[in-house]
PATOR-588254 format. One record per atom (N, C-alpha, C, O): x, z, y; residue in one letter; atom name. Coordinates in steps of 0.02 Angstrom, whole numbers. Example, Ala and Ser with C-alpha at 12.3 -4.5 7.8 and 13.67 -1.06 7.14 Angstrom:
2
660:390:-284:A:N
615:390:-225:A:CA
660:390:-165:A:C
712:423:-166:A:O
642:354:-112:S:N
684:357:-53:S:CA
645:394:2:S:C
670:402:57:S:O
This chain:
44
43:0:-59:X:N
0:0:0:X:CA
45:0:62:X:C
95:35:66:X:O
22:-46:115:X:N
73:-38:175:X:CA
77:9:228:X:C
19:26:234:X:O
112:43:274:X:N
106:84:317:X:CA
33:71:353:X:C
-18:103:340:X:O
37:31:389:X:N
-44:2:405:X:CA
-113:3:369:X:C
-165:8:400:X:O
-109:-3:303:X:N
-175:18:275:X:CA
-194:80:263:X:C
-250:104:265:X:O
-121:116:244:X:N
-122:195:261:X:CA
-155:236:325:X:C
-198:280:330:X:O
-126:211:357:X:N
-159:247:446:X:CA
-232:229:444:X:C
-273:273:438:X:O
-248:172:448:X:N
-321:125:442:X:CA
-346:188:384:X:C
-402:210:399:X:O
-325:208:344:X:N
-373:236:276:X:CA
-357:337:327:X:C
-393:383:345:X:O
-326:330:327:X:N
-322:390:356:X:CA
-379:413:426:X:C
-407:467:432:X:O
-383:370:459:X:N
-427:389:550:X:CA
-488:346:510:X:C
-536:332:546:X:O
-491:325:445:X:N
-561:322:440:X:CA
-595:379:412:X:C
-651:404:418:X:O
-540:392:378:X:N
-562:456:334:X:CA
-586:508:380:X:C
-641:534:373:X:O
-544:524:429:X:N
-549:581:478:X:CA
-607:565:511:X:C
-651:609:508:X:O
-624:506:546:X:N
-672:488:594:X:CA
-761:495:538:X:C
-817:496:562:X:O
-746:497:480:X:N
-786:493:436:X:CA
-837:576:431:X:C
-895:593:445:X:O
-767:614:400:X:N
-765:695:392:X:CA
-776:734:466:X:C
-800:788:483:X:O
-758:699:489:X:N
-763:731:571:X:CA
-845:703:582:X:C
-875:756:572:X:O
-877:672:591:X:N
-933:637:605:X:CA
-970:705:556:X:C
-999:746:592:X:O
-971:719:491:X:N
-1013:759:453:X:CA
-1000:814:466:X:C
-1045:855:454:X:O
-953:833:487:X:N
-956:902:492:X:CA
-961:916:547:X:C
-955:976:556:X:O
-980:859:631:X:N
-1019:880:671:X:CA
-1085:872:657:X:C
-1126:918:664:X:O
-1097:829:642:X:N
-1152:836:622:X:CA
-1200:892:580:X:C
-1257:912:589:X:O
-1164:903:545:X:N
-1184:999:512:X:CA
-1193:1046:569:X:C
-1241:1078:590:X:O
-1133:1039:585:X:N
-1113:1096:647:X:CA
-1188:1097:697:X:C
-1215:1147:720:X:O
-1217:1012:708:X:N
-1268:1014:766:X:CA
-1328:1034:729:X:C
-1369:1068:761:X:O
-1343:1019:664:X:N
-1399:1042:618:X:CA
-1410:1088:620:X:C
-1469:1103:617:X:O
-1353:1145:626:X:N
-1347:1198:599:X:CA
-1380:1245:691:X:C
-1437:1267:685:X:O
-1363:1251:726:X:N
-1344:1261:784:X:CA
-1423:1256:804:X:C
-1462:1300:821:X:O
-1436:1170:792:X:N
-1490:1179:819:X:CA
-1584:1218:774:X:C
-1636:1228:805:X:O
-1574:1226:720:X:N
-1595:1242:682:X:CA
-1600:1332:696:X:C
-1647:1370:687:X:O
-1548:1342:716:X:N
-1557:1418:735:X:CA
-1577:1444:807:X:C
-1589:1499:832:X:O
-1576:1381:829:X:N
-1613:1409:899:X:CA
-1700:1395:901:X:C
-1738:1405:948:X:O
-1715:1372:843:X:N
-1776:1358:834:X:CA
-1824:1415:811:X:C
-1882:1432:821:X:O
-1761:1441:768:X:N
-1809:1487:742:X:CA
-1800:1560:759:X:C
-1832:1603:729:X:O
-1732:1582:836:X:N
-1760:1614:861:X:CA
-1808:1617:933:X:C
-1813:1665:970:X:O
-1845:1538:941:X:N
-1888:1530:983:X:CA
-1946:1563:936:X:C
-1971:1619:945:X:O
-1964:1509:874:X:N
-2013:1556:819:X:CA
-2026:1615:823:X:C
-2081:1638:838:X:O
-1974:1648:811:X:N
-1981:1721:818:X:CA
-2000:1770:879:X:C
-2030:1824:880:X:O
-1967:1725:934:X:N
-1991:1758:1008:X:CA
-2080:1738:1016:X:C
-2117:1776:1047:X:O
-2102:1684:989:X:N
-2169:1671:1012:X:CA
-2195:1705:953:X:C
-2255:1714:966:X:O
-2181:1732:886:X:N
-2214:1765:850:X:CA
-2221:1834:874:X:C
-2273:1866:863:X:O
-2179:1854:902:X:N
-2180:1943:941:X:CA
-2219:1932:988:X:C
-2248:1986:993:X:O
-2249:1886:1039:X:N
-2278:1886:1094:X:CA
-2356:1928:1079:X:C
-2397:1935:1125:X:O
């Protein structure tokens, strides 16, 4: 494999893993502010 398909396989990989695990990160994040809105309008 050449230096070049290496890097190319590498910043895809990253740009790949990086993409999902913001993506979790925003799932996650936003998912919990939901449900302590839930909870604030359930105490009301």
């Amino acid at each position: 494999m050449s230096t070049g398909a290496i890097i190319m396989m590498l910043i895809g990989c990253i740009g790949l893993w990086g993409g999902c695990a913001f993506s979790i990160a925003y799932a996650f994040r936003h998912s919990k502010k939901k449900q302590k809105n839930e909870q604030n309008e359930a105490g009301k």
